[in-house]
C-alpha positions as semicolon CSV with decimal commas, in nm:
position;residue;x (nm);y (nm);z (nm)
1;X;0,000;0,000;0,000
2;X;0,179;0,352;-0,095
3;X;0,086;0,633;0,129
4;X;0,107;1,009;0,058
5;X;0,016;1,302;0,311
6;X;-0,109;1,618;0,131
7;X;-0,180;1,958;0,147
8;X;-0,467;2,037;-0,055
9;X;-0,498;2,410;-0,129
10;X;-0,839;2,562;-0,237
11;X;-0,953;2,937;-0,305
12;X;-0,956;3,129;-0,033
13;X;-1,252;3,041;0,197
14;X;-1,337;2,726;0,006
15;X;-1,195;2,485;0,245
16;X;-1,508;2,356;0,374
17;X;-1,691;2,300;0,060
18;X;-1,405;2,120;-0,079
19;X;-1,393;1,916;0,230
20;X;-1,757;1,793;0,227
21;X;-1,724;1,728;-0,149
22;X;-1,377;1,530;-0,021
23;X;-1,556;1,322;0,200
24;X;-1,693;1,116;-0,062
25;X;-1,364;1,044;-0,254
26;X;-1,260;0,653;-0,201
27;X;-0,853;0,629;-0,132
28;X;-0,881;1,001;0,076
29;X;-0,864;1,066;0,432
30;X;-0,913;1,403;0,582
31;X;-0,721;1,477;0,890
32;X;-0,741;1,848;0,901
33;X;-0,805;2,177;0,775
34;X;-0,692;2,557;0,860
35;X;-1,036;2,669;0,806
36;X;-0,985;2,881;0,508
37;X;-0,784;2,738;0,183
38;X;-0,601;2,420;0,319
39;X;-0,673;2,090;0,415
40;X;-0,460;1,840;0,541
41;X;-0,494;1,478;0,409
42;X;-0,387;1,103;0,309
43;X;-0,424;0,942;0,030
44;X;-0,407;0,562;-0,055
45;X;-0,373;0,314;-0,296
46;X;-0,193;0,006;-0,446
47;X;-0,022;0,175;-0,684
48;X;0,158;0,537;-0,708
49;X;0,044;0,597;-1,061
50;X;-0,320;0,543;-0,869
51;X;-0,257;0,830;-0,630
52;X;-0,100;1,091;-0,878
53;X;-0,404;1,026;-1,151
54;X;-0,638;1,083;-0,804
55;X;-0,416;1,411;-0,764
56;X;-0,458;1,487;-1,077
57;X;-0,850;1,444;-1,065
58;X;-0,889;1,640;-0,781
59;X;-0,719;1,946;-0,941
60;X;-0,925;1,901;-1,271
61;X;-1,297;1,839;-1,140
62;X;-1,269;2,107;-0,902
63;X;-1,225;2,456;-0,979
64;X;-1,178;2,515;-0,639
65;X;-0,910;2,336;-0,567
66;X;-0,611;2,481;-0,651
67;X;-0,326;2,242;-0,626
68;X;-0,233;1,922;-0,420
69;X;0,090;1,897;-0,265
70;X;0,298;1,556;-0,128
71;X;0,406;1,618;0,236
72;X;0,556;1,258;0,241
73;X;0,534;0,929;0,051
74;X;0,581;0,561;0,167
75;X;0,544;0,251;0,054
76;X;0,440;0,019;0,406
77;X;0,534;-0,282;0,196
78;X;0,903;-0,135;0,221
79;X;0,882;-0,104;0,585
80;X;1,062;-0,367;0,752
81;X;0,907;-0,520;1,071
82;X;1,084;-0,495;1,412
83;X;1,204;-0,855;1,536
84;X;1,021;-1,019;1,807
85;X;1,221;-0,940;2,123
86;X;1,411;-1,260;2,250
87;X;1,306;-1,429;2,514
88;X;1,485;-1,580;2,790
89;X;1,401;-1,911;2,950
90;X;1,235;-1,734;3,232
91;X;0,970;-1,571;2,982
92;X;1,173;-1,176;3,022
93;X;1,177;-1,014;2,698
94;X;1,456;-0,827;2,781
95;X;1,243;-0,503;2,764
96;X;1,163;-0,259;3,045
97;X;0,870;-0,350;3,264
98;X;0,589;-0,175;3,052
99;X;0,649;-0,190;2,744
């Protein structure tokens, strides 16, 4: 799965409008807004073509939105795993109490 935080910027004062509108969009998570022309966001898909075309889309329907920008991009299936902590014969993980 390839994730991308964005900035979404609108008009001035269409923030809301674009954000009820962006409710509905499958792949797109809203996780903010600064009231006025910019909304914070994730987007998410299989594929990275998928989420530029969806960028792309967003800036074309909407004449309100003015541009979306990538914050930060990941892939999770490039995210290694931690280990399972090793554990002792006495069942300690070796981690402090708590965690």
């Amino acid at each position: 799965m390839i994730v991308a935080g964005v900035v979404i910027e609108t008009t001035p004062g269409a923030a809301p409008r674009v954000a009820a509108r962006l409710r509905r969009v499958a792949g797109l998570e809203l996780h903010g807004s600064d009231g006025d022309r910019r909304l914070a966001a994730v987007l998410t898909s299989e594929h990275g073509a998928a989420l530029a075309a969806l960028a792309d889309r967003l800036v074309k329907e909407d004449a309100e939105v003015l541009g979306v920008l990538p914050t930060f991009v990941a892939d999770e299936r490039a995210v290694p795993r931690a280990p399972a902590p090793a554990r002792r014969r006495d069942g300690a993980t070796g981690r402090p109490a708590g965690e």
